[in-house]
C-alpha angles and dihedrals in degrees: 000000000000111000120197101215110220119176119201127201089001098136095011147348114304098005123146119201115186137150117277089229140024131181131188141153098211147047108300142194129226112218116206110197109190112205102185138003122011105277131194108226131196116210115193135172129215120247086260094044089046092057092072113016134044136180125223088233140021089197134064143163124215115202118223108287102007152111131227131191129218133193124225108186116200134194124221118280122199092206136025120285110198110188134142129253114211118218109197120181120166092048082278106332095125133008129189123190129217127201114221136194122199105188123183121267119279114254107251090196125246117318089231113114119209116231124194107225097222073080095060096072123063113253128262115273125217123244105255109246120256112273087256086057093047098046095044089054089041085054092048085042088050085045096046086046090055084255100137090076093054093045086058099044083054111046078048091060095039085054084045096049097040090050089051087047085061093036097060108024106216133140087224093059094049099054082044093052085043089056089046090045092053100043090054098046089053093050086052099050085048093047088054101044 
C-alpha cells in the first residue's frame, strides 16, 4: 500500500515536514511519524479530494516517539483527481498542505490468456525401448549405484546357501534357501528397473 510519509516535531515543536506532492492510484496510508512530544493532529481533505476519497477518522492523537498509520480509501476514478490534503499540529498553530493526485488504475490488460493449440493435444510418446535395451541400461544403473558388489555377495550366498541345501539334506534348508532365493531375486529385478 502507498504510504504518504509526514513527519511531526521533527525540527521544532509542532512542525510538520511532508512532501509537496503524492500520487497514487490506490488506496493509500498516511503515515504520521511523531519525533518529540505527543502531539494532536487534524487531517482534512479538500472538497475534490473529498469526492473520491475519504479518511475513518479527521483527529488523532500521536503519542510521544511514535508513529501512527491512517488509512485513506479511495474509489476508481476514470480519470485523474488532483486536491489537496491539510496536516494541522499545534490546534492550528502550523498547517502544511499536500498536493495529492489520485489517477485511475492502470489497465492490466484482458484476463483472457492466450493458449497455442499445439498445447491442446497430449505429446508424442516415444516409443519405450526393447527389453535388451532396457536390461543392458538396469545392469550399467546397478554398476553406476555400486550394485555389482552386492550382486555378487549375493549370487555367493545363494550358491552357499544352494550347496548347504544339498549338503545337509534337510526340507528346512531348503524352504530357508527358497526364501533366500526369492528375496534375492526381487531385490535384483528392482536393482535393475
Amino acid at each position: 500500500m502507498p504510504t504518504l510519509a509526514v513527519e511531526l516535531n521533527g525540527d521544532e515543536v509542532h512542525s510538520i515536514s511532508a512532501p509537496d506532492q503524492f500520487t497514487t492510484t490506490t488506496p493509500f496510508s498516511v503515515e504520521l511519524a511523531n519525533r518529540g512530544r505527543s502531539t494532536h493532529v487534524h487531517l482534512h481533505l479538500d472538497d475534490e479530494l473529498d469526492r473520491v476519497a475519504s479518511l475513518d477518522a479527521v483527529n488523532h492523537y500521536v503519542e510521544d516517539e511514535s508513529t501512527k498509520r491512517v488509512h485513506v480509501a479511495t474509489a476508481d476514478v476514470e480519470r485523474s483527481v488532483r486536491g489537496k490534503l491539510k496536516v494541522v499540529t499545534g490546534y492550528g498553530s502550523n498547517t502544511t498542505y499536500v498536493d495529492v493526485r489520485i489517477d485511475p488504475p492502470v489497465d492490466a490488460g484482458p484476463d483472457e490468456v492466450v493458449v497455442d493449440e499445439r498445447f491442446s493435444e497430449p505429446p508424442e510418446q516415444p516409443p519405450s525401448p526393447p527389453r535388451s535395451q532396457r536390461l543392458v541400461a538396469a545392469v550399467d544403473a546397478a554398476i553406476e549405484r555400486g550394485g555389482v558388489p552386492a550382486l555378487i555377495v549375493g549370487l555367493i550366498a545363494v550358491g552357499l546357501g544352494v550347496a548347504a541345501a544339498f549338503a545337509i539334506d534337510s526340507a528346512l534348508v531348503f524352504l530357508v534357501v527358497g526364501a533366500v532365493l526369492a528375496v534375492t531375486l526381487a531385490a535384483t529385478l528392482l536393482i535393475l528397473s
